[in-house]
C-alpha positions in Angstrom: 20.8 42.3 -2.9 22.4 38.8 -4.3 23.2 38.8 -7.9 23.8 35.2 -8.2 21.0 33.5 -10.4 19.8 30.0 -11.1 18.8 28.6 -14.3 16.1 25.9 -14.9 18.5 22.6 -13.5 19.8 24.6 -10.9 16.5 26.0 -9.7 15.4 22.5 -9.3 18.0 21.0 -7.4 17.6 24.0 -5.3 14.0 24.0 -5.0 15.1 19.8 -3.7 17.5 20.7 -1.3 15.2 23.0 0.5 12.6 20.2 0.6 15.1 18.0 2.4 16.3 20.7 5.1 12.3 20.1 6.2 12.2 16.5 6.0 10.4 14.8 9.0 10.9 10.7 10.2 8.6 8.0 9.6 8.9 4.8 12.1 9.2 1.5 9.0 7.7 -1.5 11.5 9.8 -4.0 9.4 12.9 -2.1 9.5 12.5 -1.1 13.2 13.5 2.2 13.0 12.8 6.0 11.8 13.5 7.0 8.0 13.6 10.3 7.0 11.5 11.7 4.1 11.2 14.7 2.5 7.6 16.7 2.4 5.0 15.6 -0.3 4.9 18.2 -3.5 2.4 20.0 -5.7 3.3 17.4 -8.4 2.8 14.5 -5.9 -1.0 16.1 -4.8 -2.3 16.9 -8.9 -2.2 13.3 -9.6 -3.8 11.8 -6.7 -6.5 14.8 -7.4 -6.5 13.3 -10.8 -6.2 9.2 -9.2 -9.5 9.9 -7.6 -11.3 11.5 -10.6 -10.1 8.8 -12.8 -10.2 5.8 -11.3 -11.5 5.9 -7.5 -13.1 2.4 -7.5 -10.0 1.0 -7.6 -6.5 1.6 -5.5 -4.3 -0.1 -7.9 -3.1 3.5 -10.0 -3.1 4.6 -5.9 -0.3 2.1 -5.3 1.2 3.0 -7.7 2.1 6.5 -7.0 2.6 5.8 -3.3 5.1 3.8 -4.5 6.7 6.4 -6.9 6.4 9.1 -3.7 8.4 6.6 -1.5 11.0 5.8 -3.9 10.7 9.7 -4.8 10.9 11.4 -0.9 12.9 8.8 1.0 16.1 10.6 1.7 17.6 7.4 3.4 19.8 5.8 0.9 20.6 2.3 3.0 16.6 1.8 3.1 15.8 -0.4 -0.3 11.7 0.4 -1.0 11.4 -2.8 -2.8 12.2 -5.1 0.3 9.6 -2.8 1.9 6.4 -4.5 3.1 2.5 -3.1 2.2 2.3 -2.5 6.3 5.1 -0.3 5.8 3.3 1.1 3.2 0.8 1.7 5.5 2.7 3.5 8.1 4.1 6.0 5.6 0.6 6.4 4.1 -0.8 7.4 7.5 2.7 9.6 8.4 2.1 11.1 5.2 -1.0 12.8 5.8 -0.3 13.6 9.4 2.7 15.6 8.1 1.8 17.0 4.6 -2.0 17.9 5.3 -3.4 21.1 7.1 -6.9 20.1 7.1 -8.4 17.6 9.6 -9.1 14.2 8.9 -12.7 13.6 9.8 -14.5 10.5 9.8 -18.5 9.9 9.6 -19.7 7.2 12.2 -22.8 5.3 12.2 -24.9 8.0 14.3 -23.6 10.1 11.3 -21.8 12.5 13.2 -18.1 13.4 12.2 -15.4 12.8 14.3 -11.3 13.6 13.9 -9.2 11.1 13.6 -5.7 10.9 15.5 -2.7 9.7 13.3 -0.6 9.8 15.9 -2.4 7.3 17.8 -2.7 4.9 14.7 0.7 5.2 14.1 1.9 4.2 17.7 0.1 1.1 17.1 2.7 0.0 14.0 5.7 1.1 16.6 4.5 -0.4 19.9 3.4 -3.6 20.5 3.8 -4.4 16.7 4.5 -8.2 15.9 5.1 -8.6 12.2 2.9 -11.4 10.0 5.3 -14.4 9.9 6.1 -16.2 7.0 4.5 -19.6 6.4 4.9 -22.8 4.6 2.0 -24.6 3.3 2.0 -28.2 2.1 -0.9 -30.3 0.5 0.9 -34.0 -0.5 4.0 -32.9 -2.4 3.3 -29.1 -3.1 5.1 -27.3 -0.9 4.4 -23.5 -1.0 6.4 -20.7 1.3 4.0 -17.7 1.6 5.0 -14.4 3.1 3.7 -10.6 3.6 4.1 -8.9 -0.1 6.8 -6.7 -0.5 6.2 -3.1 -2.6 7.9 -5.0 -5.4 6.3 -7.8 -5.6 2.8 -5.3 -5.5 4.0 -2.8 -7.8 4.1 -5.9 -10.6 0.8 -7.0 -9.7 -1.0 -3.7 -9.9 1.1 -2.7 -13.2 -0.4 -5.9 -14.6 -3.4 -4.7 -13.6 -3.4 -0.9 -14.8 -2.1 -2.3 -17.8 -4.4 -4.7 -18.5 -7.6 -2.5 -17.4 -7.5 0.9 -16.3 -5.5 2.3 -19.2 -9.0 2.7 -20.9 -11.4 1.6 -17.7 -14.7 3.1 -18.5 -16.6 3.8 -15.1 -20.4 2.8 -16.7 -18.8 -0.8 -17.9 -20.3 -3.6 -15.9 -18.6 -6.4 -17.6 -14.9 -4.4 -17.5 -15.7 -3.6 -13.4 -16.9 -7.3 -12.5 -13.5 -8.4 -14.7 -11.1 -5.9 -12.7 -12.6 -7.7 -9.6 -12.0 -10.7 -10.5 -9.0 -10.5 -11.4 -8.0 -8.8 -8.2 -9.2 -11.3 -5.9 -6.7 -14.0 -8.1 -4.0 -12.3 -8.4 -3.7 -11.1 -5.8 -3.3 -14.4 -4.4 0.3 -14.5 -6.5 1.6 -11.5 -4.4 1.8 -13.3 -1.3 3.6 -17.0 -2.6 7.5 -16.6 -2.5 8.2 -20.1 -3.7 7.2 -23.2 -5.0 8.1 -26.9 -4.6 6.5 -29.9 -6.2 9.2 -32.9 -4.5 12.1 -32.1 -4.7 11.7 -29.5 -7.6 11.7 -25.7 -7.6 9.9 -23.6 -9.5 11.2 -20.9 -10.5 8.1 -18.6 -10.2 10.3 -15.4 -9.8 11.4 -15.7 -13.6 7.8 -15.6 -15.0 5.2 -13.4 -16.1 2.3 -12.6 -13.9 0.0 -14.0 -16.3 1.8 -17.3 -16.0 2.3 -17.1 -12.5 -1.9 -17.4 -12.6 -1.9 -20.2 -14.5 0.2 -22.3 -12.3 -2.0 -21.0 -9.6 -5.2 -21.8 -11.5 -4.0 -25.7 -11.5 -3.4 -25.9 -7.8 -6.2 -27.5 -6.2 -8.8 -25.7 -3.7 -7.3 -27.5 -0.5 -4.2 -25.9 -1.1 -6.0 -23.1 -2.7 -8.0 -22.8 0.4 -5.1 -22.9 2.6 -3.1 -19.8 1.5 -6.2 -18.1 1.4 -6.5 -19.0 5.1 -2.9 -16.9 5.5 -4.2 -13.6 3.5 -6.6 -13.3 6.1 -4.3 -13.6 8.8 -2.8 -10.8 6.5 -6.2 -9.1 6.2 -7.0 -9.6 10.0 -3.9 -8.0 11.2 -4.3 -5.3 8.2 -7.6 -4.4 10.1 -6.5 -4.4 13.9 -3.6 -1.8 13.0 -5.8 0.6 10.7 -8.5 0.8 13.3 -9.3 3.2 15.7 -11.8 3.4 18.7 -14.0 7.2 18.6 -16.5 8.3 20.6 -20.0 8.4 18.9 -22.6 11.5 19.9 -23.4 9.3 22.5 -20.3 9.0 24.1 -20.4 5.4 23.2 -16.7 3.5 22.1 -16.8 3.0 18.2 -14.1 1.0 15.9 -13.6 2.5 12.8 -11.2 1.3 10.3 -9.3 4.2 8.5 -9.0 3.1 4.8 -6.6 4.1 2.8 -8.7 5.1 -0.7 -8.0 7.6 -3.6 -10.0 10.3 -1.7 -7.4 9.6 1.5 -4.6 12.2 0.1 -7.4 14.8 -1.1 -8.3 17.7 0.9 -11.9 18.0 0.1 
């Protein structure tokens, strides 16, 4: 028998190590290739246990700790998770609990009957066939505005702002607080999809402000151009929907889409 003993640091650098020798890959659509992660830990599944007791009308805290997993479990030191997109996001979300859950993932349909779902087949959709959202510019008479998918950066300020703001003390029975958190949702985030902004021949440096001022500016643009990157975000949206969706079989044998949503209760075995 070994005598050799670890103490606390070198029992978790250990405990690391092993989690790496069983890391499994992950195909990143923007990146156009596999990344290697390591497996999910007990640490990672107690808070989105306690995400979806605390605050499961909303995904923002969710985001959040995605974020902190793929920073945390990416072993790949050339891939920066910033510059990742949120249908990356998506893709790792979905790898995630193909690889780190036992338990089936059942969905109910409309004849109420459960069905499993296949991540394998969701996730071939973000490999094959996949055409990434272009970016855009839109122009209304000397505003000119480049729009773009959001990267995890640019999302991890907006929901910070967010959490911050209102789910630091969100109470669950507040009407006024929830109808707030929505609104303020649907504006901002509006801000996470505008790179830059030209009025003439003038930048503004939007990259160097705070997210509250960022709103502002977008509060005084008018609701053509308003309109108009809206009209982008649901490209966004549509394309969002056509790669998380799925077609099941109903008890009738009948073809049913499903979108598979990615909430607080997605990374909980129930």
């Amino acid at each position: 028998m070994s005598d050799n003993k670890a103490n606390f640091n070198e029992a978790i650098n250990l405990i690391k190590k092993s989690a790496e020798s069983r890391s499994y890959d992950i195909w990143i659509p923007s990146l156009k290739r596999d990344v290697k992660f390591k497996p999910l830990n007990t640490l990672h599944h107690k808070k989105f246990v306690k995400i979806l007791i605390d605050t499961s009308m909303f995904n923002t805290a969710l985001n959040l700790h995605v974020y902190d997993i793929i920073k945390q479990t990416c072993i790949d030191e050339t891939v920066v998770v910033d510059d990742l997109d949120i249908f990356d996001r998506l893709a790792v979300c979905y790898a995630m609990r193909q690889h780190n859950f036992k338990k089936k993932y059942l969905i109910a349909l409309d004849d109420k009957e459960e069905r499993e779902i296949s991540f394998a087949t969701l996730l071939a959709k973000f490999k094959k066939g996949y055409k990434r959202m272009d970016p855009d510019c839109i122009t209304e008479g000397e505003i000119s505005i480049n729009v773009s998918l959001p990267t995890l950066k640019r999302e991890r300020e907006f929901d910070n702002y967010i959490f911050n703001k209102h789910l630091v003390s969100f109470d669950k029975n507040n009407t006024e607080q929830i109808n707030q958190i929505f609104t303020d949702l649907m504006l901002f985030g509006t801000i996470q999809y505008i790179d830059s902004i030209k009025v003439g021949d003038v930048l503004i440096d939007i990259d160097s402000m705070r997210t509250d001022q960022k709103v502002e500016i977008l509060g005084n643009f008018d609701s053509i151009l308003t309109a108009k990157i809206s009209n982008y975000i649901k490209k966004c949206n549509d394309l969002r929907t056509e790669l998380c969706s799925i077609d099941v079989l109903n008890g009738k044998d009948e073809p049913q889409t499903v979108e598979i949503s990615i909430d607080s209760s997605f990374f909980v075995d129930e």
